[in-house]
N, C-alpha and C positions, 0 to 999 in steps of 0.2 A: 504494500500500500504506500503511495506515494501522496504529497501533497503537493502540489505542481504551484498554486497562486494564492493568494490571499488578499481580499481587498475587503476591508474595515470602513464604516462612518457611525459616528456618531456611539459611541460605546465609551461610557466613562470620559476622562481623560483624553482618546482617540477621536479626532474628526476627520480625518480622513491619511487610511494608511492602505499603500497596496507593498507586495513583497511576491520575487519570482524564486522559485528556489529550486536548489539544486536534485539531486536526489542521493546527495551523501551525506556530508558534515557542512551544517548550513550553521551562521554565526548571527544574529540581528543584532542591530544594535538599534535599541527603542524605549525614548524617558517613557512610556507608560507600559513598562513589559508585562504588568500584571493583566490588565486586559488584553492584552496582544496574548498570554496565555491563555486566558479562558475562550477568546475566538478560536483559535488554535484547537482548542483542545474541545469545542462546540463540535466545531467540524469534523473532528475527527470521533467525534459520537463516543467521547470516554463518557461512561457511568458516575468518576467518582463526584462526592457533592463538594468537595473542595475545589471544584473548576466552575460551580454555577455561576454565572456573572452575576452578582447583585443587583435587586430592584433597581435601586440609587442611580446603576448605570445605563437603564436603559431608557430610550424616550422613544417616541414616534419615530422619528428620523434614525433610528438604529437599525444598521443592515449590516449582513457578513455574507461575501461571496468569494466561492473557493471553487479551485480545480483539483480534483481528487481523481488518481488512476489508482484500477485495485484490477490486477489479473490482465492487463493490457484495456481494460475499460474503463472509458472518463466518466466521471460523474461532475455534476455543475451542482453544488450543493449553494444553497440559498437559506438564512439564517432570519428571519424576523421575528418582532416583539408579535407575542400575544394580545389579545383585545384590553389584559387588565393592564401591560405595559410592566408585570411584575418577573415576566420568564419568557423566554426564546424558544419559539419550532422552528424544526429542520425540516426543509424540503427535498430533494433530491429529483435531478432532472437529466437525461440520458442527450447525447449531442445530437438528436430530433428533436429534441425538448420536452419529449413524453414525460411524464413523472414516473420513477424509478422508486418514490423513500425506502419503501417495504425493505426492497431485495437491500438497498444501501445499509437499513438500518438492522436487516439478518447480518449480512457481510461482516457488519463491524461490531455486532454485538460480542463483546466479552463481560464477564464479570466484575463487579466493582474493584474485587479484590486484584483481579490481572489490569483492571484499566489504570489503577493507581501505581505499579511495578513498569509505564513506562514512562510517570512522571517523577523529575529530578526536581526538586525545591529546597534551595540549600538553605532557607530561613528554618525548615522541619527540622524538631530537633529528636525528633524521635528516630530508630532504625531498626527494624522487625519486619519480618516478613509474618505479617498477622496471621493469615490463615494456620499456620504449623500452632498457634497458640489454643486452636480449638482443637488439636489431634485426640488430647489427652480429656479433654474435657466436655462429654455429650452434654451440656448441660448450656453451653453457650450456642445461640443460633450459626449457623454459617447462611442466611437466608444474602448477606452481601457476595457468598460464592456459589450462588445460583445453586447449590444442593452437592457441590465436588465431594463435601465429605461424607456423605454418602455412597459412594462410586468407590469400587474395592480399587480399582485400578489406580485413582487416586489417592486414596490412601498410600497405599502399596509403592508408590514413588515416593510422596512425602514423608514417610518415615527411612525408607532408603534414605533418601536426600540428610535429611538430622545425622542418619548413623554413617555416612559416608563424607559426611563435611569435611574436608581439608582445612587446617588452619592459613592464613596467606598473609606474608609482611603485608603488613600498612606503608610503609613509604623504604626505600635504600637507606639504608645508613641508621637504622634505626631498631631496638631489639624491640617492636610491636609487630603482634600478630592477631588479627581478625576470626573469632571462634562465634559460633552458631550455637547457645544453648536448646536444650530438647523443649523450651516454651516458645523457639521460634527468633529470641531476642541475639539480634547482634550484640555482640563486645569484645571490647578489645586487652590483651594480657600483655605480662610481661614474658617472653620467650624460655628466660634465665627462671625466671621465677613466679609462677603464674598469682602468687597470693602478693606479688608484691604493686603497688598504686601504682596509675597510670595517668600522668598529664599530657594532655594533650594540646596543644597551639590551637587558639582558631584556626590555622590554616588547614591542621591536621583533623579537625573534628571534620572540617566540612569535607578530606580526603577519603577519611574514615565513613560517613553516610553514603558520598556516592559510588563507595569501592562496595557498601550495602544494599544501592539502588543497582550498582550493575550485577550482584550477584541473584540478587532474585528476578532481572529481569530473563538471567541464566537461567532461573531454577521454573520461570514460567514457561521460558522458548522448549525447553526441557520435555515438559508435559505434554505441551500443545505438539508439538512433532511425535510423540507417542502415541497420540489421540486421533491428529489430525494433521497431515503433510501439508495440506493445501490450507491450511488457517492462515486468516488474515493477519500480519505484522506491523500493528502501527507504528509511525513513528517516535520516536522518543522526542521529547518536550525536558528541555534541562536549563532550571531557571537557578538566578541567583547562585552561582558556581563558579563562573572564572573571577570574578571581583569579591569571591571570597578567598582565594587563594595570592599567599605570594609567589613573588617570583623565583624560588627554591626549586619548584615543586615544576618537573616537567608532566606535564598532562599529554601529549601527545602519544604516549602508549598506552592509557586509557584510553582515549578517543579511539587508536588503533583496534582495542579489546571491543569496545562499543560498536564499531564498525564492521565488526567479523562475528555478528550476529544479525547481519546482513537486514539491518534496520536504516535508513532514515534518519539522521541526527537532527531537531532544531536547538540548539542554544541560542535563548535570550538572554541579553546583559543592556 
């Protein structure tokens, strides 16, 4: 799944934004990137309700039009305010200009829990791949994972995935290593001594999160190739992330790692 154009009016902050993009590692640079997320990530029909645009942002005049390929086929997605002016519907329109929404909004349907595994928000200060937090405990709904933990087959991955976890450094030069406890939660030890404190730099907390967003974005692509070869792959949405980091810290083997999951990059900054 590709996002080929993006053109914004009237949403918060944005009066009028258009963007061509690539279909690799794409960079924006946009004062109002929080909205420029949530258009983004409108069109791209993610679930989570951390992407909803707020009332506050939208007026009459709020429009979002996008060029989406998914399988060698465009979709012309069209985004407008509802009658109360409170939430946004998605249209979808095939290049006759038929309406298409249905098959668009089958195609791109995932679960809350995988739509939020392909957004990067380096303000989050949490890092868990939630769903493993219900393995242990039937007593918590999974109704945001559309019913997976129900599914022998998923389980059956996701407890693999906990008892096969790798530890992996957090940066060069540095005795921290990134562990996976069996409730799902990232954290990070000391190599030498794992009971011994672990500080971390801002720079390094925000390395530490998205070395946590790219591995669960691993442990979804995972499932979904088990499940389903031809599953739709959106693209990744990574905000607030290089303006957290200094300039120590080379990011381009990440990016490379990101890229070899044969996704779509957008970083906004």
């Amino acid at each position: 799944m590709l996002l080929e154009k993006i053109s914004i009016s009237h949403l918060g902050g944005i009066k009028n934004f258009s963007w061509d993009f690539t279909n690799s590692l794409n960079v924006v640079k946009e004062r109002y990137s929080d909205e420029l997320c949530c258009a983004i990530t409108a069109v791209l029909h993610n679930k989570s309700t951390s992407c909803m645009p707020p009332p506050i942002w939208i007026c009459k005049k709020s429009r979002i039009d996008a060029i989406v390929s998914i399988n060698a086929k465009t979709f012309h997605i069209r985004i407008t305010p509802n009658e109360d002016l409170n939430k946004i519907k998605l249209s979808a329109f095939d290049e006759l200009d038929q309406e298409v929404t249905a098959e668009y909004l089958y195609l791109t349907s995932h679960c809350a829990e995988h739509d939020l595994s392909d957004i990067f928000n380096g303000n989050e200060k949490h890092a868990f791949l939630k769903i493993l937090n219900c393995l242990n405990d039937p007593e918590i709904s999974d109704r945001s994972a559309d019913g997976l933990l129900h599914i022998k087959a998923f389980r059956s991955y996701a407890f693999d995935y906990v008892q096969n976890f790798k530890p992996e450094p957090l940066r060069e030069g540095k005795r921290y290593e990134i562990v996976l406890e069996k409730n799902g939660l990232y954290g990070v030890r000391c190599m030498d001594d794992g009971e011994q404190p672990v500080y971390l730099s801002e720079s390094e907390q925000t390395l530490f999160r998205y070395l946590c967003f790219l591995k669960t974005a691993e442990f979804w692509q995972g499932f979904e190739e088990i499940r389903n070869l031809h599953s739709v792959k959106k693209p990744f949405v990574i905000k607030d992330f290089l303006e957290r980091l200094d300039e120590s810290i080379d990011i381009s083997a990440l990016f490379d790692r990101t890229l070899n999951l044969g996704r779509q990059i957008i970083v906004l900054t």
